[in-house]
DOTORLO-663072 format. One line per field, with one value per residue (C-alpha): residue in one letter; residue number from 1; x, y, z. Coordinates in nm, 2 decimals. Each point is the difference from the previous one (the first is absolute). Layout:
// DOTORLO-663072
resn	A / ...
resi	NUM / ...
x	X / ...
y	Y / ...
z	Z / ...
***
This chain:
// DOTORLO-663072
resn	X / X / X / X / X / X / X / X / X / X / X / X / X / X / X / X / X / X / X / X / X / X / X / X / X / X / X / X / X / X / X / X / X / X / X / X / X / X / X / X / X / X / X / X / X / X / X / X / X / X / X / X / X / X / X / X / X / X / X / X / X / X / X / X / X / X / X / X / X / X / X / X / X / X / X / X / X / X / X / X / X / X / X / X / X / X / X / X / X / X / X / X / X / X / X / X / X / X / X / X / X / X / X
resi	1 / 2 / 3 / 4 / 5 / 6 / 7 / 8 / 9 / 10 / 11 / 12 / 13 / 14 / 15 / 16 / 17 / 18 / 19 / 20 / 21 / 22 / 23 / 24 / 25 / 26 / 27 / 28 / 29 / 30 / 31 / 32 / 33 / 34 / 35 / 36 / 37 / 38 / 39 / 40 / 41 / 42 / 43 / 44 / 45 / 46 / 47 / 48 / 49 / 50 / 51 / 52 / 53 / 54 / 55 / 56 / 57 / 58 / 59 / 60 / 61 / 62 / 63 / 64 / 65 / 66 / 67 / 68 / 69 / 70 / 71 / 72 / 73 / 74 / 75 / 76 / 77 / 78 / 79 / 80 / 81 / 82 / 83 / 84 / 85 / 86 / 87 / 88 / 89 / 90 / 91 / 92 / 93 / 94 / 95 / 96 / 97 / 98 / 99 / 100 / 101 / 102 / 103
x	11.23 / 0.35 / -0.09 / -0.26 / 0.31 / 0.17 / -0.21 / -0.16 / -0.33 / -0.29 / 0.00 / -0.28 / -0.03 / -0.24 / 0.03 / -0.17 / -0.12 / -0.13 / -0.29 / -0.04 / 0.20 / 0.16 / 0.13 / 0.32 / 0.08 / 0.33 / 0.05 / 0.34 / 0.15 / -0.13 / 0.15 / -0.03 / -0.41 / -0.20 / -0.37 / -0.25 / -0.15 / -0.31 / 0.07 / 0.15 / -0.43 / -0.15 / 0.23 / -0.08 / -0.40 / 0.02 / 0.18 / -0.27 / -0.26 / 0.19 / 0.03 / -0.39 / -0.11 / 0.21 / 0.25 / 0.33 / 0.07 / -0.07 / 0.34 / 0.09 / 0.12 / 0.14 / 0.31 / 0.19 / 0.22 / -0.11 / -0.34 / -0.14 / -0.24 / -0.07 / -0.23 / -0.10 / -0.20 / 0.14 / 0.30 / -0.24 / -0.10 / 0.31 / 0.14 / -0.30 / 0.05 / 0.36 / -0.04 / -0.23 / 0.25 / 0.30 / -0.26 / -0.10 / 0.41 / 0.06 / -0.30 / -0.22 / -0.36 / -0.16 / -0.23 / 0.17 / -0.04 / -0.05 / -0.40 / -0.02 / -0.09 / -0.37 / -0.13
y	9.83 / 0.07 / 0.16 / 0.23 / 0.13 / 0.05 / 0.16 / 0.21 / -0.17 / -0.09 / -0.39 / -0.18 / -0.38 / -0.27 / -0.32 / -0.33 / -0.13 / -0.32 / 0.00 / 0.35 / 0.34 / 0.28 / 0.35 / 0.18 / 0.36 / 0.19 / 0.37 / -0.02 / -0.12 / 0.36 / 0.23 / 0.29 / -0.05 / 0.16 / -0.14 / 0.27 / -0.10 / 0.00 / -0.26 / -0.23 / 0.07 / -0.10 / -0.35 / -0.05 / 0.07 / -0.21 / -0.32 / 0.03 / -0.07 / -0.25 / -0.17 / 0.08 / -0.17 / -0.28 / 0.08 / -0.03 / -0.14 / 0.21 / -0.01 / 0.17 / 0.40 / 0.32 / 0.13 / 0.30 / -0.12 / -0.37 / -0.13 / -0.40 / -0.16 / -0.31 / -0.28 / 0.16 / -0.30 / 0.04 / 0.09 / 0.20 / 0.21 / 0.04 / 0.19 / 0.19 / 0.10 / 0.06 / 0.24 / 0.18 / 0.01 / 0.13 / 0.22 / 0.16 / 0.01 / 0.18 / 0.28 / -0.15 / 0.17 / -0.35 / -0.17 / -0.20 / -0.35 / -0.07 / -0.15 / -0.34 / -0.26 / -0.06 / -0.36
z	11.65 / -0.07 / -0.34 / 0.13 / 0.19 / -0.22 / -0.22 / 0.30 / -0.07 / 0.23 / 0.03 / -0.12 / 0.02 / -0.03 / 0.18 / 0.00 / 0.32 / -0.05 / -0.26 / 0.12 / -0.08 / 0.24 / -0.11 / 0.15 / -0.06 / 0.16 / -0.04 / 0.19 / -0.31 / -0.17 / 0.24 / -0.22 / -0.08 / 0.22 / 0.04 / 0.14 / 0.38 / -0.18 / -0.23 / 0.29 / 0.13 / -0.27 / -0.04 / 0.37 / -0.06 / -0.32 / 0.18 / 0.32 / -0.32 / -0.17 / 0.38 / 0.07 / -0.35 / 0.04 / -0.27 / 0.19 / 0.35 / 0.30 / 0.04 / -0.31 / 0.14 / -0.15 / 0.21 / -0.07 / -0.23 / -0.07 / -0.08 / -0.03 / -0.14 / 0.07 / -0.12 / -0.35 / -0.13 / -0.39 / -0.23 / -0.19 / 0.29 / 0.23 / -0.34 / -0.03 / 0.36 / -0.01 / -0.30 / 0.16 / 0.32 / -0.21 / -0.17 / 0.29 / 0.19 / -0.34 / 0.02 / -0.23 / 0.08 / -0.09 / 0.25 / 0.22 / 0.05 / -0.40 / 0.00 / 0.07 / -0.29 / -0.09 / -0.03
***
């Protein structure tokens, strides 16, 4: 986190949880980015369908400034979804959450 800060960079980190996976982001260590209200919506709509498909942990939330997700069940797939996080904190038009894996 500290290096984000220093660089005025949005903090992105994955953790492991167990076998499982959780996802922090922090804008408070960017304070000069500015990410649009409407972005902050569509992270919030995309974590209530992570939650509702049984993705992440209904626990998992998007805050003002700091967002969790928690219980991502792979490595592969909490990168996939943290890209698509700093993708979208970054104005990237991309759909947001990156499609989930086939079998």
């Amino acid at each position: 986190m500290r290096a984000a800060q220093q660089q005025g960079a949005v903090f992105i980190a994955l953790e492991r949880e167990g076998p499982r996976w959780r996802i922090k982001a922090d804008t408070l260590t960017a304070p000069g980015h500015a990410v649009e209200s409407g972005v902050y919506d569509s992270v919030q709509e995309a974590i209530g369908r992570l939650i509702r498909t049984g993705q992440v942990h209904p626990g998992s939330y998007a805050g003002p400034a700091c967002l969790v997700l928690h219980d991502v069940d792979s490595e592969q797939r909490a990168r996939e979804l943290a890209a698509a996080l700093h993708a979208a904190l970054y104005g990237d038009p991309a759909p947001w959450p990156a499609p989930s894996p086939g079998p």
